[in-house]
N, C-alpha and C positions, 0 to 999 in steps of 0.2 A: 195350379201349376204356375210357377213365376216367369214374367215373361220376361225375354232375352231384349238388353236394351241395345239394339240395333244399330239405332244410331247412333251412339255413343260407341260402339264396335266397326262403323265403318272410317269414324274420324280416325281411330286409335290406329287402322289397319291403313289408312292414306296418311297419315304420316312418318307411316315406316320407308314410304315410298316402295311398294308394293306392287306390281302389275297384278301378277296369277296368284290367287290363295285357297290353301288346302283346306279343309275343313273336318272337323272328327270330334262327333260325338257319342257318350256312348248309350247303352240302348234304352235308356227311359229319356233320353234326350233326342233319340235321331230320327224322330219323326218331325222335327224342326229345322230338319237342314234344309229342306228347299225355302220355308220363310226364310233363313237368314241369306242363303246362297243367294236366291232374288233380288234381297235386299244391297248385297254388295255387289252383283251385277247391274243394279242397277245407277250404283254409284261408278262405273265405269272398268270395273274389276273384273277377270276369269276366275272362276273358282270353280274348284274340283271337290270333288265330296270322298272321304275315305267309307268307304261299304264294309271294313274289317271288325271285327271286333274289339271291342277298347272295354280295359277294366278298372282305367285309371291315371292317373299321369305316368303311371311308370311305365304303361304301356304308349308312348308317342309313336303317332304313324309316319317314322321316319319316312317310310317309302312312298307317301303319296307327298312328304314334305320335299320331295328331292325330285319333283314334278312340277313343283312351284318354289315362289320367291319366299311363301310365308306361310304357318300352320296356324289354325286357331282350334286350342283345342277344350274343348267346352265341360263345365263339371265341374274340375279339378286345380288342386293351386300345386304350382310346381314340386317336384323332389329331385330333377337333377339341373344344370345347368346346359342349355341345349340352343342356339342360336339361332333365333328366327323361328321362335315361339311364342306366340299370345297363349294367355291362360284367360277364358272366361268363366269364373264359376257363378253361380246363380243363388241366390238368398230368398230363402222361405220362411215366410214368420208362420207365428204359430199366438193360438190365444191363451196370454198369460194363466188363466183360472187355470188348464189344466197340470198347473205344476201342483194343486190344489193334493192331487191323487198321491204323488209324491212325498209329499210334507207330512202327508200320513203313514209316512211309512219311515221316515227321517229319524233320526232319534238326536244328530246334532252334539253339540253345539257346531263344532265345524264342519262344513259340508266339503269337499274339492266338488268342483262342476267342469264337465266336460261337454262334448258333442263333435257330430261331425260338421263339416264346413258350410256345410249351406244353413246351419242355423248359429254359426259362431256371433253372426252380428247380435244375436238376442241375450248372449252371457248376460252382460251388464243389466240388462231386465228384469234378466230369472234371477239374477243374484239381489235385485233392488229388490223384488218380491219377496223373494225369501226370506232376506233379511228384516221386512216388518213380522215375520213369522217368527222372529226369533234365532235367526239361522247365520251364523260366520260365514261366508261363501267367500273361495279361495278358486282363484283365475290364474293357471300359471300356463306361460311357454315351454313347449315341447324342443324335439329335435327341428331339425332342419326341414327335415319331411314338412312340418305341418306348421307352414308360415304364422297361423292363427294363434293366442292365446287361447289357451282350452279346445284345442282341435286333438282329436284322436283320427288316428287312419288304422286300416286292418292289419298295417305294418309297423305300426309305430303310437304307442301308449305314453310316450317317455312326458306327455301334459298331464295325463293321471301322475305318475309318481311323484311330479314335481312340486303337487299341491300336499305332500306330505301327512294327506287326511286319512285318517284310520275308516272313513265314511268319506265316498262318492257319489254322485248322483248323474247318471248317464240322459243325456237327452235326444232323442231321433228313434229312427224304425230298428228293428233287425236285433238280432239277439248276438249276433257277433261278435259286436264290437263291446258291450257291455260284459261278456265273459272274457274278451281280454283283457279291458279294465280288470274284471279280478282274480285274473291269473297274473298280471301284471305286476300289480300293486298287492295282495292279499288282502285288499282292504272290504270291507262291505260298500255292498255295488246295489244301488236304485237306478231301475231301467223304467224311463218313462218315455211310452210313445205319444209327440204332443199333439199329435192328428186324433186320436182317440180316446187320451187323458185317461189310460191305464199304465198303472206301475207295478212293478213285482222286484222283490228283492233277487237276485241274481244265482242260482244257484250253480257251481263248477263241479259239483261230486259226477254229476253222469257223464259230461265230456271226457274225465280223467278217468273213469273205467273202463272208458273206451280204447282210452290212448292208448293205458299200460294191457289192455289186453294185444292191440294192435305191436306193442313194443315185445310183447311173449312170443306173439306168432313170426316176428321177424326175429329172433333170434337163432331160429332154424332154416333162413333160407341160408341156399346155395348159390344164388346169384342174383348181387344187388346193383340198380342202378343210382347213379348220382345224377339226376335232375340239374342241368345246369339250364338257365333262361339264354335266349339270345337277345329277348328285349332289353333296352338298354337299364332302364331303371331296377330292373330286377335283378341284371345279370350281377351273379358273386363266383366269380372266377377263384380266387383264393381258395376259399370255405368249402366250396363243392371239390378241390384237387385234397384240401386237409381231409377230407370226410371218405374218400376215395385213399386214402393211406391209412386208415382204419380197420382195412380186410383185403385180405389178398383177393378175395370174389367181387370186389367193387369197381366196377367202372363207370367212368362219367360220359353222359347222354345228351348231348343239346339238345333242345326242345323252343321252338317259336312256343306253339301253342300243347301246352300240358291236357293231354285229352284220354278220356279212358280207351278210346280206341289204340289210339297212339303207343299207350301201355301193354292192351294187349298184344298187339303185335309183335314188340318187345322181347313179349316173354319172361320179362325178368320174375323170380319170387319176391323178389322186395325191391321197395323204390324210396330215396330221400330225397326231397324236396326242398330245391336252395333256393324256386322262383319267387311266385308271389305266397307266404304264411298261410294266405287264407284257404287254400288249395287242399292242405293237408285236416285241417279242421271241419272245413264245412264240405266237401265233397268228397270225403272218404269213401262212403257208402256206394260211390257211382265208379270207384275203380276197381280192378280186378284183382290188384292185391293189396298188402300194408301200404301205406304212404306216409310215411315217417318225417317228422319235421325233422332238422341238424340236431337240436339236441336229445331228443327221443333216438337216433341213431347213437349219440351218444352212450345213451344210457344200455341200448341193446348189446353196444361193445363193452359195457363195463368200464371204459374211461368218464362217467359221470353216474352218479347215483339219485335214483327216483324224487330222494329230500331233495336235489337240486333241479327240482323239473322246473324249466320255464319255458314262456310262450315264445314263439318266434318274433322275432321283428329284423326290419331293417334298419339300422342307423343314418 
């Protein structure tokens, strides 16, 4: 695990001039908060620790920031614009050889290369690598979301499309973010995890039989809800009122925390999902009924057709 350069985070945080500061990490990080908490009290600071759950920068713990003069929020590089916020995220290398697993599976010439943030610093690496392999390697900027060159988020792919490669190659854990690469882009997607130095080419057919059966069964409910976030990053006020004028049986639901309890209670048959994309993909199975991204609601209302399916994102 990389460790958090501390003292390099309490200069940053004393010369905000700074009394009290918030702290929010989220949970493969927040067994860290008292090293750093210590750390900055010991530099003459109060800081308070947020105990919530965090999924991301879109999720900021406004409410423990409005308790202090300043958040520091750990993991993540910003997506909104939000005053008297530090972003610390953290950079993990990884050993070159295993793109090895990769390149066997590459067919080339041009590659697009992605990953998530905490291994953005190695692009230029993987691409020098590759490139004695034989390999064009193509680094581009995404949306706003994703300060980094070659950053993908579970809301925003728009670094994959950008690289214009009919061939990608995904670097980091988790299978998520690799199937939205090729839902994204329809390109062929290599998912290489660099901790283990296994790769597989990416397959989308079983997610999408999923969807469109989830997209059948909601077309008979009698009462839908529209998911609106109240976190700030996530919240799309517009989209969830458009998606709510799509059926006389839909109404919009605020929601902090999107939870299958929360659902149940509810009650609704069908639920669309304006908060965080990844919601609807990867936790289906844990809720009580369909959970429909906006455009799969689309398509269940007939104002969008299946040939026009695509992934969520936030701009």
């Amino acid at each position: 695990m990389s460790s958090i350069p501390v003292s390099d985070l309490v200069l940053r945080v004393q010369e905000t001039g700074a009394k009290r500061v918030a702290l929010q990490f989220p949970d493969g990080l927040r067994r860290r908060s008292f090293e750093v908490a210590s750390a900055l009290h010991r530099a003459g600071l109060k800081v308070i620790i947020s105990g919530d759950p965090c999924y991301g920068a879109c999720d900021l713990a406004l409410d423990a920031l409005s308790q202090a003069d300043l958040l520091v929020h750990f993991g993540h590089t910003p997506v909104e614009n939000v005053e008297n916020v530090i972003y610390e995220h953290l950079e993990e290398d990884f050993d070159l050889t295993s793109l090895d697993a990769a390149a066997a599976l590459l067919r080339g010439p041009k590659v697009g290369l992605v990953t998530t943030v905490q291994h953005v610093h190695m692009l230029e690496a993987v691409a020098g690598y590759l490139g004695k392999k034989g390999f064009e390697c193509v680094v581009e900027r995404g949306s706003p979301r994703t300060p980094f060159p070659g950053q993908v988020l579970g809301c925003s792919f728009e670094a994959a499309r950008q690289t214009g490669a009919d061939e990608i190659l995904f670097v980091g854990t988790g299978l998520f973010h690799p199937l939205g690469v090729r839902l994204a882009t329809g390109a062929r997607v290599i998912a290489l995890d660099p901790y283990t130095g296994t790769a597989g080419e990416v397959d989308a057919d079983r997610l999408l039989r999923k969807r469109y059966a989830r997209i059948e069964k909601a077309r008979d409910a009698e009462s839908i809800g529209i998911i609106l976030s109240l976190k700030s990053g996530q919240m799309r006020r517009e989209m969830a009122e458009k998606l709510a004028g799509l059926s006389q049986n839909a109404y919009v639901i605020t929601l902090r925390e999107v939870t299958p309890d929360s659902l149940m209670n509810l009650g609704f048959d069908c639920y669309v999902n304006t908060a965080c994309p990844r919601l609807a993909y990867d936790d289906q199975v844990r809720f009580p009924a369909p959970l429909l991204s906006p455009q799969e609601f689309e398509i269940a209302c007939g104002v969008r057709s299946w040939e026009d399916y695509e992934i969520d994102e936030i701009s």
